[in-house]
N, C-alpha and C positions, 0 to 999 in steps of 0.2 A: 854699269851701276855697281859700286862700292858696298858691299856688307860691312854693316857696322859693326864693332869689337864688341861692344856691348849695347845692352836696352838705354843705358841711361845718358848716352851719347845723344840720344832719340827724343828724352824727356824734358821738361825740366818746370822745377813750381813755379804758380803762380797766384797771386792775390785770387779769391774769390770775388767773382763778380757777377752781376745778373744772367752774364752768359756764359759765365763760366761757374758752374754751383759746385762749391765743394761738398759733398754728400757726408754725414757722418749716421752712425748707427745710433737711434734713437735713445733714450734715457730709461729706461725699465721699470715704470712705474710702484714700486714693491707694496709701497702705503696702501695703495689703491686697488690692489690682489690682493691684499690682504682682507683689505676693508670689505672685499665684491665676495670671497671666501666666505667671512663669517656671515655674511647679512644671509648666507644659503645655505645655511647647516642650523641643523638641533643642539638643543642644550646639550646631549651629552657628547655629539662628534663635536659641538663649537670647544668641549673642555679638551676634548681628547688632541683637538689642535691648535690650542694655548699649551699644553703639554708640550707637545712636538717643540713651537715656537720658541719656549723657556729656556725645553734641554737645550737648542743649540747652540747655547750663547756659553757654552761651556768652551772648553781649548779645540781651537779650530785652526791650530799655526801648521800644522801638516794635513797630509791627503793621507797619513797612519791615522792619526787622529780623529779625523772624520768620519772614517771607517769602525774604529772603534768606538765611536758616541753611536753612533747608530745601532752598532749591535747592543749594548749600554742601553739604547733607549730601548730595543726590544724586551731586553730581558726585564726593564722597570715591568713592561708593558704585559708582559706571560707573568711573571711577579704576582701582578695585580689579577690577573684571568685567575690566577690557581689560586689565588685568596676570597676569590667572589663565587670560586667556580659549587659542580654539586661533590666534588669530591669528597673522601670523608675525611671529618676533620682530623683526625689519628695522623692521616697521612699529610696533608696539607706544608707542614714546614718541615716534614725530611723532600718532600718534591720540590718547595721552593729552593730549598738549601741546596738540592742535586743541581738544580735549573743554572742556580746562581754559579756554582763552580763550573759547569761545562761551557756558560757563557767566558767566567773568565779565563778558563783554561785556549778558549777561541779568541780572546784579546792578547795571552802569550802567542800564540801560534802567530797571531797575524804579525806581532811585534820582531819574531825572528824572520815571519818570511822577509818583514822590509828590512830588516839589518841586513839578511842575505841579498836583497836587490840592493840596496843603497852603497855597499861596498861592490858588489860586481860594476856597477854602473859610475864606477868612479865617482863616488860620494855625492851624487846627483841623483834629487826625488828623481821617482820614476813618473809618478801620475801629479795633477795639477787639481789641486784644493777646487777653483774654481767649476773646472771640469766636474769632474765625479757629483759635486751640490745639482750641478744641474741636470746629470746623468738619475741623478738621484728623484731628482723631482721630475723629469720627463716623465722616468716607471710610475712617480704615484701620480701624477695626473692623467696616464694611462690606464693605471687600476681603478680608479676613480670613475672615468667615463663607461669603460666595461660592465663596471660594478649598477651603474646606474640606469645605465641600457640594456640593462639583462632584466 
């Protein structure tokens, strides 16, 4: 018996048929997560995630990007905590104003770390937009179930 040089020697396509099912990965319903999401949250978590939903529709053409909307949303999100909070008000917008530059001082930081990969790596993202969104959203629907079972 002959070993073949390669797999594709071995394969080869064909039409799908009743006995032959070409299988594909389902369609991801988003409308529908969304819709099953809100019908399960309060007035003030259903605003807090209309929020979420809005900012992301901000620049989403890189995986730099996305990373920095996110911390962007954060800081909206501390922003709004230290303006509702019991602090006293004297201090209130020198905290917001400190909050606000160390976030964006963490938006330069992240921008040179990816210059520094994007040139090591021979001018090629290193991580994939796609990726990371759902990396992103495994954690909160992770935190989410914790948060709600506890």
């Amino acid at each position: 018996m002959q070993i073949p040089e390669s797999i594709n020697k071995l394969t080869k396509d064909v039409e799908a048929d009743k006995f032959n099912i070409l299988t594909r990965p389902q369609d991801l319903p988003i409308e529908e997560i969304i819709f099953a999401i809100k019908k399960s949250l309060t007035s003030k978590t259903l605003s807090d995630f209309e929020h979420g939903l809005a900012f992301y529709r901000k620049d989403i053409s890189s995986d730099r990007q996305v990373i920095k909307n996110f911390i962007y949303l954060l800081n909206e999100y501390l922003d709004r905590a230290i303006k509702e909070s019991d602090i006293n008000v004297d201090y209130r917008d020198n905290i917001s104003f400190n909050a606000k530059q160390l976030i964006e001082s963490i938006g330069t930081n992240i921008d040179a770390l990816y210059n520094i990969l994007f040139n090591l790596n021979q001018q090629k993202n290193l991580l994939d937009v796609n990726n990371i969104t759902f990396i992103i959203l495994g954690y909160a629907i992770g935190l989410i179930k914790k948060i709600r079972n506890s």
